[in-house]
C-alpha positions as CSV (number, residue, x, y, z in Angstrom):
1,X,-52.5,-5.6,-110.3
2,X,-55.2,-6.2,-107.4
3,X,-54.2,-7.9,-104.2
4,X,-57.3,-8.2,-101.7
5,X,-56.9,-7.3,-98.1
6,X,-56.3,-10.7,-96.7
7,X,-53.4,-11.1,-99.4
8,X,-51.7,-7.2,-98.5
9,X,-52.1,-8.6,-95.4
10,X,-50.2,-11.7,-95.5
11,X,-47.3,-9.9,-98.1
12,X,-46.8,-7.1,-95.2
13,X,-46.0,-10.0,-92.4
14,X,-43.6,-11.9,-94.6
15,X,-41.8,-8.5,-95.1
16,X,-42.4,-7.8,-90.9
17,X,-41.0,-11.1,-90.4
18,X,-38.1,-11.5,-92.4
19,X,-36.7,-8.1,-91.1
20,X,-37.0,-9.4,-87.9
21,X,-35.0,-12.2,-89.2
22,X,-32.5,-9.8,-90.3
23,X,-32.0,-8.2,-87.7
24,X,-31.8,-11.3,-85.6
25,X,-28.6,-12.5,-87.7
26,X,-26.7,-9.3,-86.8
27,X,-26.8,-10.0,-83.8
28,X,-26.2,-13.5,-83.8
29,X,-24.2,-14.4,-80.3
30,X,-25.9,-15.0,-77.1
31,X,-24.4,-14.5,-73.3
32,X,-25.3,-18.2,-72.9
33,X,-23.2,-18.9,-75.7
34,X,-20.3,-16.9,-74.4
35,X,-20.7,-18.7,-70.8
36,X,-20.3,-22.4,-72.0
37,X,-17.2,-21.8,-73.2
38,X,-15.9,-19.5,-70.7
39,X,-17.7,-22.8,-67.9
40,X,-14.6,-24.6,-69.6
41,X,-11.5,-22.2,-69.8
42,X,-12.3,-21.4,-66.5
43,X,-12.3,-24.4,-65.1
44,X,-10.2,-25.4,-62.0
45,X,-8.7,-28.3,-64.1
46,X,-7.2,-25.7,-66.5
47,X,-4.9,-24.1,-63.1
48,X,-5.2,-20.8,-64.5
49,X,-3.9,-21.1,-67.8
50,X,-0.5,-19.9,-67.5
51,X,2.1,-20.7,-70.2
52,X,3.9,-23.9,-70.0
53,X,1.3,-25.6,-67.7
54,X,-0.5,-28.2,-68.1
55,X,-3.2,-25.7,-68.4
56,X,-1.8,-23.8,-71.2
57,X,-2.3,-27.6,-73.0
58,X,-5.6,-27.7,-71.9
59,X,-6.8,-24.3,-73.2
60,X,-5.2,-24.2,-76.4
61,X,-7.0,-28.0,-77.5
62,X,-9.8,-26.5,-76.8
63,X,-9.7,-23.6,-78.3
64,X,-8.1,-25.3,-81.8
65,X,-10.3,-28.1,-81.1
66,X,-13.6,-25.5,-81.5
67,X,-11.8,-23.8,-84.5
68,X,-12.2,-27.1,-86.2
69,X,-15.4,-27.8,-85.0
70,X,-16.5,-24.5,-86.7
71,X,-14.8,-26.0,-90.0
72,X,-12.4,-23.2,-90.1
73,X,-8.9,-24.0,-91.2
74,X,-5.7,-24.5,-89.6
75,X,-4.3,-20.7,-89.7
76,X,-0.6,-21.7,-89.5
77,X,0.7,-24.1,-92.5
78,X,-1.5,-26.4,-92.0
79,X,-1.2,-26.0,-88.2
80,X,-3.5,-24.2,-85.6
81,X,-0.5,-23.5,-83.5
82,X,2.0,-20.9,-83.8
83,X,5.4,-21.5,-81.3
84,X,6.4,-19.2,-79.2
85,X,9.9,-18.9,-78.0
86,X,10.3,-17.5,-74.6
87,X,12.7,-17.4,-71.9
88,X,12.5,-17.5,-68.3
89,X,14.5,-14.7,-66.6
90,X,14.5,-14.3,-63.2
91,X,16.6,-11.4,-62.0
92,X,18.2,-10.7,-58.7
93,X,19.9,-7.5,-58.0
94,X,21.9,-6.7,-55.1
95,X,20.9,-5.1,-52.3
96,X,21.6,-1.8,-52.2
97,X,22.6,0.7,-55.3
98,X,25.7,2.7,-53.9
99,X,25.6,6.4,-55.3
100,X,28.6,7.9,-55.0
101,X,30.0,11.5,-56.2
102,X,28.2,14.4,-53.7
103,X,29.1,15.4,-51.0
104,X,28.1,12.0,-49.2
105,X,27.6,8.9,-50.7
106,X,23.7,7.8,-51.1
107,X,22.8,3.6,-50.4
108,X,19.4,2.9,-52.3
109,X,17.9,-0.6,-50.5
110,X,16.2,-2.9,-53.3
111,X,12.1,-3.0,-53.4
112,X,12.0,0.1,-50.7
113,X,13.7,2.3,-52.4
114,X,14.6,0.7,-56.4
115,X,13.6,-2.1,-58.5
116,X,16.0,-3.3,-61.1
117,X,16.4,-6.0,-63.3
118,X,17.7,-7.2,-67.0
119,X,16.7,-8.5,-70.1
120,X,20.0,-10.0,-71.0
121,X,20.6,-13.5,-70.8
122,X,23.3,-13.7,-69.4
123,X,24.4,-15.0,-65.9
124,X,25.4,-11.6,-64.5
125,X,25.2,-7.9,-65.1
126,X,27.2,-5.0,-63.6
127,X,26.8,-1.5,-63.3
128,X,30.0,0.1,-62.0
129,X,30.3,4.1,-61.4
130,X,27.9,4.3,-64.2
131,X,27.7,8.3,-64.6
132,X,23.5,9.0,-64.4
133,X,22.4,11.7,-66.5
134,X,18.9,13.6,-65.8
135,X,16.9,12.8,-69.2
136,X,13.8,14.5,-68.6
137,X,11.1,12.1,-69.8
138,X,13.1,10.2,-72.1
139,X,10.8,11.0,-74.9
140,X,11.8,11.5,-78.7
141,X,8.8,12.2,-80.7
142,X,9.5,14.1,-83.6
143,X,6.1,15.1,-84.5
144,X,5.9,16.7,-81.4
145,X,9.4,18.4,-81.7
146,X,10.2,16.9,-78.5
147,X,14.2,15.0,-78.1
148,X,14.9,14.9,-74.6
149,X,18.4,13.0,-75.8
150,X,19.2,15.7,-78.0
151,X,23.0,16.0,-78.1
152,X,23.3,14.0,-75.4
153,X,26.2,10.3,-75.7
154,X,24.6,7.6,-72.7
155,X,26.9,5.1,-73.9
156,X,28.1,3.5,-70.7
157,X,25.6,5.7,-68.4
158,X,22.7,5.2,-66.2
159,X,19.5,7.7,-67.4
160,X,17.1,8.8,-64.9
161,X,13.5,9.1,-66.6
162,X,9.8,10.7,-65.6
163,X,7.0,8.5,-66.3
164,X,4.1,9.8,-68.8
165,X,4.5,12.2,-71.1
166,X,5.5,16.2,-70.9
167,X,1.4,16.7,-71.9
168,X,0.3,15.2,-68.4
169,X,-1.3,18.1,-65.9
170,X,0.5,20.5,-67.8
171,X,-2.2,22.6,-68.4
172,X,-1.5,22.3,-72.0
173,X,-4.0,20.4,-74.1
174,X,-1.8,20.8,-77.4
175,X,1.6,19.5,-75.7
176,X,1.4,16.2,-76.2
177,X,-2.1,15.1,-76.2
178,X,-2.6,16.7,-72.7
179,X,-3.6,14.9,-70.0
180,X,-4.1,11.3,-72.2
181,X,-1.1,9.6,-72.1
182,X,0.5,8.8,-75.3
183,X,3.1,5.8,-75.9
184,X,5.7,8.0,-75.1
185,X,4.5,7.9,-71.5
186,X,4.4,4.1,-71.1
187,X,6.9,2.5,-69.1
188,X,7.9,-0.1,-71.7
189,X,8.3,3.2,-74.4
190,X,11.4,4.2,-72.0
191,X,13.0,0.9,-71.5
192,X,12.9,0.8,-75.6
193,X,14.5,4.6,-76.1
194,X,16.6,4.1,-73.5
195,X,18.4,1.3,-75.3
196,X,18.3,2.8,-79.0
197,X,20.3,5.6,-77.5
198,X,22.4,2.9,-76.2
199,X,22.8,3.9,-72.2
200,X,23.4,1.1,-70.0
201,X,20.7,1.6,-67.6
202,X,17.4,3.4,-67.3
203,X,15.8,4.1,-64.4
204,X,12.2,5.5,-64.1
205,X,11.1,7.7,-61.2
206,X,7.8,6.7,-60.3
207,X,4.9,9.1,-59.1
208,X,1.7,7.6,-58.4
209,X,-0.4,9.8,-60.0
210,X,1.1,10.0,-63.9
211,X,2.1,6.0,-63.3
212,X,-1.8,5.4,-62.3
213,X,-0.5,3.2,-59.7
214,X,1.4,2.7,-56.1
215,X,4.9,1.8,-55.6
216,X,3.1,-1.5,-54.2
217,X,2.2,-2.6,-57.9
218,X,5.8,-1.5,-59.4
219,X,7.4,-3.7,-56.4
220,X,5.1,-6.9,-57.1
221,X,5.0,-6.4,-60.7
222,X,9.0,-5.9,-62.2
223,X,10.6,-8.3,-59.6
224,X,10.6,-11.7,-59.4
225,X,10.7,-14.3,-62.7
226,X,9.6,-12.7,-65.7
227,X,9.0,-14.2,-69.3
228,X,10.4,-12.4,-72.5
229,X,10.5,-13.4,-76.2
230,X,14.3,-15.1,-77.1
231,X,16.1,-12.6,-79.3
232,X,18.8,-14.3,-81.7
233,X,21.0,-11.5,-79.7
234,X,19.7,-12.9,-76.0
235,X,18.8,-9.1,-75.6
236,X,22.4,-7.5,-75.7
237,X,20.5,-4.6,-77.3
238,X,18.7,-3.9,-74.6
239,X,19.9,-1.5,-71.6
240,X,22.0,-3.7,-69.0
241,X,20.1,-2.8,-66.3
242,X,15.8,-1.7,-66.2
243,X,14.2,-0.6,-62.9
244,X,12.3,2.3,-61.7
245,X,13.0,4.4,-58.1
246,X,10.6,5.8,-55.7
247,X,9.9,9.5,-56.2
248,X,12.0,9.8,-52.6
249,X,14.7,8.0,-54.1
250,X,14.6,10.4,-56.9
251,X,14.8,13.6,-54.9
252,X,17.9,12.8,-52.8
253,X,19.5,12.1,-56.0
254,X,18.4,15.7,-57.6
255,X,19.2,17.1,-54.3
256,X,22.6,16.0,-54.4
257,X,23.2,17.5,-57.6
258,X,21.2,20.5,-56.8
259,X,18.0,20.2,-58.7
260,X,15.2,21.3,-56.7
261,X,11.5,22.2,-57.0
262,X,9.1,20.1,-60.0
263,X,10.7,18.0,-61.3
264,X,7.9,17.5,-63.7
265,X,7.6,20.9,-65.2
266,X,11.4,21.7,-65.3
267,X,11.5,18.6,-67.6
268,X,8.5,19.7,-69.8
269,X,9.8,23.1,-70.8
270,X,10.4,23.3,-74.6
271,X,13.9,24.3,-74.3
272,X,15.0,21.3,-71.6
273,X,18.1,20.1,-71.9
274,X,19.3,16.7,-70.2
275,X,21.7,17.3,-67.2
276,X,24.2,15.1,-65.7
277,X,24.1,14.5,-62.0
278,X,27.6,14.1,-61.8
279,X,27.2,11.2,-59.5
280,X,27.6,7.6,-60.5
281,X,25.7,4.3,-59.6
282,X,27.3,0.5,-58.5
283,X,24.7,-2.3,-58.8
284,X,25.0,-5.9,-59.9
285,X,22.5,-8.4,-60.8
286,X,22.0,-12.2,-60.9
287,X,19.9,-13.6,-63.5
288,X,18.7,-17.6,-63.7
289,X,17.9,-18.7,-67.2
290,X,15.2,-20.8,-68.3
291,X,14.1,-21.9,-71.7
292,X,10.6,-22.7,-73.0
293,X,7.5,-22.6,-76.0
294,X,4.2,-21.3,-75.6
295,X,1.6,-21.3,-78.5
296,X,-0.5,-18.8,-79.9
297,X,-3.8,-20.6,-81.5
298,X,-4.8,-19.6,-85.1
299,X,-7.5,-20.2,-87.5
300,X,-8.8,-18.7,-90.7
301,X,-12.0,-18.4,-93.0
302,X,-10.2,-17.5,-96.5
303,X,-12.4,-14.7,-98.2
304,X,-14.6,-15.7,-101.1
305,X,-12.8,-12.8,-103.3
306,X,-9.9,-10.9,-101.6
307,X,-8.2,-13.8,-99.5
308,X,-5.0,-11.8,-99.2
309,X,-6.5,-9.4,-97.3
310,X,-7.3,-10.0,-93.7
311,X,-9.1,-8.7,-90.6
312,X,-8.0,-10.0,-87.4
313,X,-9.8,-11.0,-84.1
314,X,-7.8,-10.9,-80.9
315,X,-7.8,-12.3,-77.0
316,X,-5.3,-13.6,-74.8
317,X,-6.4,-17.3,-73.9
318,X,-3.5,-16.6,-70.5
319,X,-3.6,-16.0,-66.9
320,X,-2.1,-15.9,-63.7
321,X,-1.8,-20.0,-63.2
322,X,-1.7,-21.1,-59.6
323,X,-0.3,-18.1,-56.6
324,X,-1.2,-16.9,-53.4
325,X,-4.0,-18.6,-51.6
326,X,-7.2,-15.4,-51.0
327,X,-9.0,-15.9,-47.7
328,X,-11.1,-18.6,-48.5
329,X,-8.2,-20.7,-49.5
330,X,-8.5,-20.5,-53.3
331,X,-5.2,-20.2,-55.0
332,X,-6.0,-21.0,-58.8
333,X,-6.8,-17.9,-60.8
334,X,-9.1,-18.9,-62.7
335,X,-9.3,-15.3,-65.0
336,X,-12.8,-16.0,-65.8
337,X,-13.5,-12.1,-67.2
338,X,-9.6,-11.6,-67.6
339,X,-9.4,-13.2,-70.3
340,X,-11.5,-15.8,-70.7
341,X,-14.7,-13.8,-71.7
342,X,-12.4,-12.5,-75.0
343,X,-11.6,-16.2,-75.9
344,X,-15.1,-16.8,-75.5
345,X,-16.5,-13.9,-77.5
346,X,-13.6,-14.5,-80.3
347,X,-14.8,-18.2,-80.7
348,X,-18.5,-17.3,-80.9
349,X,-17.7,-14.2,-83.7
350,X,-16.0,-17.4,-85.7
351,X,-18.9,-20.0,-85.1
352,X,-21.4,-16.2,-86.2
353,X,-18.9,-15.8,-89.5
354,X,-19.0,-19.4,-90.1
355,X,-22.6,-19.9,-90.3
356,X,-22.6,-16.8,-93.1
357,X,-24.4,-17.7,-96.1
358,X,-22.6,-15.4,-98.2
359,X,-18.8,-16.0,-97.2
360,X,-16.6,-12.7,-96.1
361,X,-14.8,-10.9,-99.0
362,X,-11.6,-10.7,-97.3
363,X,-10.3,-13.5,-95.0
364,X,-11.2,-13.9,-91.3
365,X,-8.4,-14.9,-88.9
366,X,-9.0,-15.7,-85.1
367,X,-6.0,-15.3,-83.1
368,X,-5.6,-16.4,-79.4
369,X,-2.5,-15.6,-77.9
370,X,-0.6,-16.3,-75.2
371,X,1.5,-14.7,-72.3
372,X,-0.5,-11.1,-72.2
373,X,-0.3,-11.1,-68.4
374,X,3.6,-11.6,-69.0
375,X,3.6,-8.0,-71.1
376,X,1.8,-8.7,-74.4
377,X,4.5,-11.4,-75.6
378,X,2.1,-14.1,-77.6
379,X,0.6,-10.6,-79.5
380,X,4.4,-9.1,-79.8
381,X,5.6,-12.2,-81.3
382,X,2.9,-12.5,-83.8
383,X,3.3,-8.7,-84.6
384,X,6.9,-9.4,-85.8
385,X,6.5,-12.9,-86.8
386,X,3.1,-12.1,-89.3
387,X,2.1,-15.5,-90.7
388,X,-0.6,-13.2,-93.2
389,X,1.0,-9.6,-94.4
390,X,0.9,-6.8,-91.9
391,X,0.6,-4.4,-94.9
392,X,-3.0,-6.4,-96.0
393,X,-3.8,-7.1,-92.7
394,X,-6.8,-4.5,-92.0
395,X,-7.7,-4.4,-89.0
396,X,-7.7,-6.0,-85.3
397,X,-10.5,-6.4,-83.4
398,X,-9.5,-7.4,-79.9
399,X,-11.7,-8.0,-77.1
400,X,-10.2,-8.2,-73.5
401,X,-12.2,-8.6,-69.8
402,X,-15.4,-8.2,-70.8
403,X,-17.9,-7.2,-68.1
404,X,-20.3,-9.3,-66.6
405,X,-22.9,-7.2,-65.6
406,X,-25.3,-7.7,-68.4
407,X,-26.4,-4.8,-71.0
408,X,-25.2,-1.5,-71.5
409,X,-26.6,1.3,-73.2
410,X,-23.2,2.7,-74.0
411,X,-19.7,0.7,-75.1
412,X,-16.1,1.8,-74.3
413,X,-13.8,2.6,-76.8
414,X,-10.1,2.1,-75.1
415,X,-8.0,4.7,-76.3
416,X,-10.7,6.6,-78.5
417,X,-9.7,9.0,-80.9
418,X,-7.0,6.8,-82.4
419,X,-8.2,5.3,-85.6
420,X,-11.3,5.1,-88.6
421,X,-12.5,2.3,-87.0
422,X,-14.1,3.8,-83.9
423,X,-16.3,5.6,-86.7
424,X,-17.7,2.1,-88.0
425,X,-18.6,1.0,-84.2
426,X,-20.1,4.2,-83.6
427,X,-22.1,4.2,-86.3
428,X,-23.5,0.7,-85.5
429,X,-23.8,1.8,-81.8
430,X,-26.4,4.7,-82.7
431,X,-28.4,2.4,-85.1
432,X,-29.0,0.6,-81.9
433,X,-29.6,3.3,-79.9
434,X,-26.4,3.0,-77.7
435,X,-23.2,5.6,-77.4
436,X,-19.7,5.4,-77.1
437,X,-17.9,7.0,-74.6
438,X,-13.7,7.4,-74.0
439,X,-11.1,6.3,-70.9
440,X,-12.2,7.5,-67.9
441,X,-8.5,7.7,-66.7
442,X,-6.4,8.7,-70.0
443,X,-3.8,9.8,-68.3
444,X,-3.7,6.0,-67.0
445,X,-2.4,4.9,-70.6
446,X,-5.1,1.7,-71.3
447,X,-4.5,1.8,-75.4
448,X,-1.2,0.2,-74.6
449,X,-1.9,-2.1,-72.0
450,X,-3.8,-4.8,-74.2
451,X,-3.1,-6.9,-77.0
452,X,-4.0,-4.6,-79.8
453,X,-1.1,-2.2,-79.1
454,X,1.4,-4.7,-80.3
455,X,-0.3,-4.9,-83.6
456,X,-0.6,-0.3,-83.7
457,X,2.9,-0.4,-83.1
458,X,3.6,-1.7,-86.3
459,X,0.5,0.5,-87.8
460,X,-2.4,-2.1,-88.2
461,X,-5.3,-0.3,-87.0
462,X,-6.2,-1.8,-83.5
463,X,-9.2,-1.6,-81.8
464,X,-10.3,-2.6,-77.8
465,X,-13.8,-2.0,-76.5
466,X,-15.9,-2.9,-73.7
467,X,-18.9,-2.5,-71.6
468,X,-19.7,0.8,-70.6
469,X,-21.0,1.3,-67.4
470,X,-24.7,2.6,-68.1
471,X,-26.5,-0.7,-67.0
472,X,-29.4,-1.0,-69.2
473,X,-31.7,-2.9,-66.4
474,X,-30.3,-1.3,-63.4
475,X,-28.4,2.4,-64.5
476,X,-25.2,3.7,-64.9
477,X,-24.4,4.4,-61.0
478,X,-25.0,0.2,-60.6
479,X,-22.9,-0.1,-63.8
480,X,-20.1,2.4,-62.5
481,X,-20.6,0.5,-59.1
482,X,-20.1,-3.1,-60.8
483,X,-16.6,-1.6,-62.7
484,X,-15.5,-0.3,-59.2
485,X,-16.0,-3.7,-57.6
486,X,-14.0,-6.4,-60.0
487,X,-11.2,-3.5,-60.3
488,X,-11.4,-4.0,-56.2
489,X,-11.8,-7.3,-55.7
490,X,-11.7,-9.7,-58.4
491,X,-9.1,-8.6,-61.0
492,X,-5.9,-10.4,-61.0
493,X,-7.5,-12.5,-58.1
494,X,-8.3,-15.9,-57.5
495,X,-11.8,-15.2,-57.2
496,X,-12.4,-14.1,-60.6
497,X,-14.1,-17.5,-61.4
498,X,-17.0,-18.6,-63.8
499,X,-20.4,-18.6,-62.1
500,X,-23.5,-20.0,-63.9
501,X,-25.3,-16.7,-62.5
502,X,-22.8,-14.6,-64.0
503,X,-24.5,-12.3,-66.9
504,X,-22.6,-12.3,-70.0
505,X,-25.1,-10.4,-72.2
506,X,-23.4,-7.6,-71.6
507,X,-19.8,-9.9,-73.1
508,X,-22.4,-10.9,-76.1
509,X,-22.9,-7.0,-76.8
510,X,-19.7,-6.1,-77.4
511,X,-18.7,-9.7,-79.7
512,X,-22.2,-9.1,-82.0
513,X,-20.7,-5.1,-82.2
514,X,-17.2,-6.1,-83.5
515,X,-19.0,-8.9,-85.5
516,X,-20.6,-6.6,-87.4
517,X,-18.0,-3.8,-87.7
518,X,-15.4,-6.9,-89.3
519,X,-18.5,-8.1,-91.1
520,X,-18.7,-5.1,-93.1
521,X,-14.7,-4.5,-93.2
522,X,-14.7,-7.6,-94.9
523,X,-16.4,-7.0,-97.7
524,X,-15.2,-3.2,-98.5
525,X,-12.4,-2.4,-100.7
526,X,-10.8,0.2,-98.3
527,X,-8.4,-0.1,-95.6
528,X,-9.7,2.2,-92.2
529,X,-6.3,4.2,-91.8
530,X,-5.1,6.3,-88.0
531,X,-6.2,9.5,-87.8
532,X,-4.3,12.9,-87.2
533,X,-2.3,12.9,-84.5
534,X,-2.2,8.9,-83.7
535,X,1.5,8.1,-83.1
536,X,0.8,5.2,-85.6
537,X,-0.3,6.8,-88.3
538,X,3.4,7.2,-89.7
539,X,4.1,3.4,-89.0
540,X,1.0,2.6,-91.6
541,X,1.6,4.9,-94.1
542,X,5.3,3.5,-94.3
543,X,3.7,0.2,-94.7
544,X,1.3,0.4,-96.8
545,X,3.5,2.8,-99.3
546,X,1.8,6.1,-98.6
C-alpha cells in the first residue's frame, strides 16, 4: 500500500497527538483542582474540623456530598457514613507520685517530673505500693529473638520502659533495624505490651533524642482530655495507669536501686534480664467521662470484574478545632496541609477513577476518617470494624499533609523498605524522570504516625508518600528550606490556612502518582505482599492463609 507524504504526514500527528492524550489522562488532577476543595474544608466556618463540632458536620456533607456528585456509591449499606463510637476521657492524676522503698522516699511532681493518665472508664484509678520492675524496652518480638518480659509476672506492678527500640544508635545495623525505628519503638507499642503482660502501669522514660521530641511535646500532648474508641470492656484490659517520666526522673529511680551508667545499652544486651527496683509507686487518678459519635465518610466504585477485591484510598478529613489564639489573634486551626490537602487529593483520585472509560477490575473505596489528630482512632476503628474483607482488601493508599511548595523532582516514601508497593511507585516515578527517596529521621518512627499504620497492623499493605524536597523550579535547598518552615511554623498551628497563592502542584503530583499505582493494582490479579523483615508480613500471611 502507498500513502503520499501529505497522508504519512497527517497519520504520524494523529499517533503524536493521541499519545499526548495518553499521557495527559495519567495524569489527570490539577493543583487548581486540589485547591477548590481544600478553599472549602479550610474554611473558617468549618472551626477546624474537630470531631463532634459543628465542623466535623460540615466537612463530612461535603465530602459525601462530592462522593455523590462523582456518582460513586454509598460505601456503608447504603450509607456514606460509618459511626464511630468514642469516649471523652479526661484524666487527672494527683500531684505527686510517692516512691517509697530506698533509703529515702522519692516525690515525682505531675507534668515536671511524670505524666500519667488512663484509659479505663471509670471514675477513679489507684496505684498503691505498686512494686516497679525495670523492663528494659518492653519489647517482645520474636523474630528478633528479643522478650524483655521473659519470665517475668507484672500482675499488679508498675513497669518502667525505654522508648525506641534496642537497634537505635547501637551501632548495630542488624539489631533491630538499626537506627529506623520499628513498631516496637513506638510509644503506643508499649502501652499495648504492657497491658498483654497484664502489669498495672507502664511508665516510659523519655529521652529526647530516640523519642524525636522534647518533654514540652510529651507534657502538652498525653495530658488534658483525650478521645479513645469505646471498648465493650470500657478498657479494663488496658494497664490502670499510662504515663511517661523525664529521663531525670528515671535516674533517681535507678539510682535508688543502684543501676547506674546507660541505661540504654545495659537494656539492649542480648542476655538482659528485667530487674525489679524493689521500690513501689502511690498515684491516683481522676477521670471525667464523656460519650460521643464521630463518622468516618465512605464511598465505592464496584470493580467491573473482581468487586470483592478492594484497594483503599485514605486521609483524615480532622483537625485541631478551635485553641490557643497565635499572635495575630487567630485561634481556629484551620489544617489547611494537615489534612485537608489528603481529603482534597483523595476526592480528586475518585472524580480521575470516575471519569475512567474502562471501569477498575477490582473495587475502588475512598475512605475519610476521622479523629487522626486524636491517635489514628477513625482509621483504628475501620481497621477492626472492615465494612469490605481485610483479607481482599489490597492495598491502602493514604495521603497525609501534602506540601505546598509546588513540584518535586523526587517523592517521599514514609517508612520505605516496608512493602511491594513502593516498587510500583518507583517504577512510575523513573518513567517520569523523578526518584524516591526514604525518612530523613527513621529513628523518628513516621510509618506509624499516620493513618496507614492502623491498616499494616492488621497486614494490609499500607503506603504514605509525599513531596520530596528537590523543588523542581527553585532546588532542593528551597525545597528542604520550605519543609523546615511549616514543621516550624505552621504545623499544628493556627496559621496553617488555605491561601489562593498557595501551590498545590506539588499535592497534585503525589494524588496522579497513587492514581496510577491503584490504577494498575486494580486491574492485576495479584496482591503486593510486605517484604522480608516488615513486622507485618506475619499479620498478612495469617490472613490471607499463607
Amino acid at each position: 500500500m502507498r500513502i503520499n507524504n501529505a497522508c504519512l504526514l497527517t497519520f504520524i500527528t494523529a499517533i503524536f497527538l493521541a499519545g499526548c492524550k495518553h499521557n495527559e489522562n495519567s495524569n489527570p488532577i490539577t493543583g487548581d483542582e486540589i485547591k477548590s476543595h481544600i478553599a472549602v474544608l479550610a474554611d473558617d466556618s468549618l472551626t477546624g474540623r474537630k470531631p463532634f463540632t459543628a465542623g466535623e458536620t460540615k466537612a463530612i456533607n461535603y465530602i459525601s456530598s462530592e462522593f455523590k456528585k462523582l456518582g460513586l456509591d454509598p460505601g456503608n449499606n447504603g450509607s456514606y457514613f460509618q459511626d464511630v463510637p468514642m469516649v471523652e476521657i479526661t484524666s487527672t492524676p494527683s500531684t505527686t507520685m510517692e516512691i517509697t522503698g530506698g533509703k529515702a522516699p522519692i516525690t515525682l511532681h505531675s507534668s515536671t517530673d511524670f505524666v500519667a493518665s488512663t484509659r479505663r472508664e471509670v471514675d477513679t484509678v489507684q496505684l498503691k505500693n505498686a512494686p516497679l520492675v525495670f523492663a528494659g524496652y518492653g519489647v517482645v518480638a520474636p523474630e528478633y529473638k528479643w522478650n524483655d518480659y521473659a519470665g517475668l509476672d507484672v500482675k499488679g506492678k508498675v513497669v518502667i520502659v525505654l522508648v525506641n527500640d534496642p537497634g537505635f544508635k547501637s551501632g548495630e545495623s542488624r539489631l533491630f533495624k538499626g537506627d529506623t525505628m520499628t513498631y516496637y519503638g513506638r510509644w503506643t507499642y508499649k502501652y499495648e505490651e504492657a497491658a498483654r503482660q497484664g502489669a498495672a502501669g507502664v511508665i516510659i522514660v523519655h529521652q529526647t533524642e530516640p523519642a524525636s521530641y522534647g518533654w514540652s511535646v510529651v507534657n502538652n500532648s498525653f495530658t488534658g482530655a483525650k478521645l479513645y474508641l469505646q471498648q465493650k470492656d470500657k478498657h479494663l484490659s488496658r494497664c490502670k495507669m499510662e504515663g511517661w517520666m523525664t529521663e531525670d526522673a528515671a535516674k533517681k529511680l535507678f539510682a535508688a536501686a543502684g543501676i547506674t551508667g546507660d541505661i540504654r545499652a545495659i537494656a539492649r544486651k542480648r542476655d538482659f534480664k528485667a530487674i525489679p527496683l524493689n521500690l513501689s509507686a502511690t498515684l491516683s487518678i481522676q477521670n471525667k467521662l464523656k460519650y460521643s459519635t464521630s463518622h468516618n465518610v465512605i464511598a465505592i466504585l464496584k470493580g467491573s470484574t473482581r468487586p470483592d477485591e478492594t484497594i483503599l484510598y485514605t486521609a483524615h478529613w480532622d483537625h485541631l478545632g478551635v485553641g490557643k489564639p497565635d499572635a495575630k489573634g487567630d485561634s481556629i486551626y484551620n489544617g489547611a496541609v494537615d489534612n485537608a490537602s489528603g481529603v482534597a487529593a483523595v476526592l480528586s483520585v475518585a472524580k480521575a477513577f470516575s471519569q475512567l472509560k474502562d471501569k477498575p477490575q477490582r473495587s475502588i473505596v475512598f475512605l475519610t476518617v476521622t479523629a487522626e489528630e486524636q491517635g489514628l482512632l477513625g482509621s483504628e476503628y475501620y481497621a477492626t470494624h472492615p465494612i469490605y474483607p481485610l483479607n481482599k482488601t489490597v492495598a491502602d493508599l493514604n495521603m497525609d499533609a501534602l506540601g505546598d511548595y509546588g513540584e518535586t523532582n523526587d517523592f517521599a516514601v514514609t517508612g520505605k523498605g516496608q512493602n511491594d508497593i513502593e516498587d510500583y511507585v518507583a517504577a512510575i516515578a523513573k518513567d517520569e524522570g523523578k526518584t524516591i527517596t526514604g525518612d530523613k529521621n527513621p529513628g523518628a518512627g513516621g510509618y506509624y504516625r499516620s493513618d496507614h499504620f492502623e491498616f499494616a497492623k492488621v497486614g494490609v499493605p499500607a503506603l504514605d508518600i509525599n513531596n520530596g524536597e528537590i523543588s523542581t523550579a527553585h532546588g532542593a535547598a528551597w525545597g528542604k528550606q520550605k519543609q523546615k518552615e511549616y514543621g516550624d511554623k505552621h504545623y499544628h498551628q493556627p496559621s496553617d490556612n488555605y491561601s489562593p497563592t498557595m501551590d498545590a502542584d506539588g499535592m497534585a503530583e503525589v494524588a496522579n502518582l497513587l492514581f496510577n499505582v491503584g490504577l494498575k493494582l486494580s486491574n492485576e490479579t495479584t496482591f503486593p505482599g510486605w517484604k522480608n523483615g516488615s513486622e507485618f508480613k506475619a499479620v498478612r500471611e495469617k490472613s490471607i492463609g499463607k
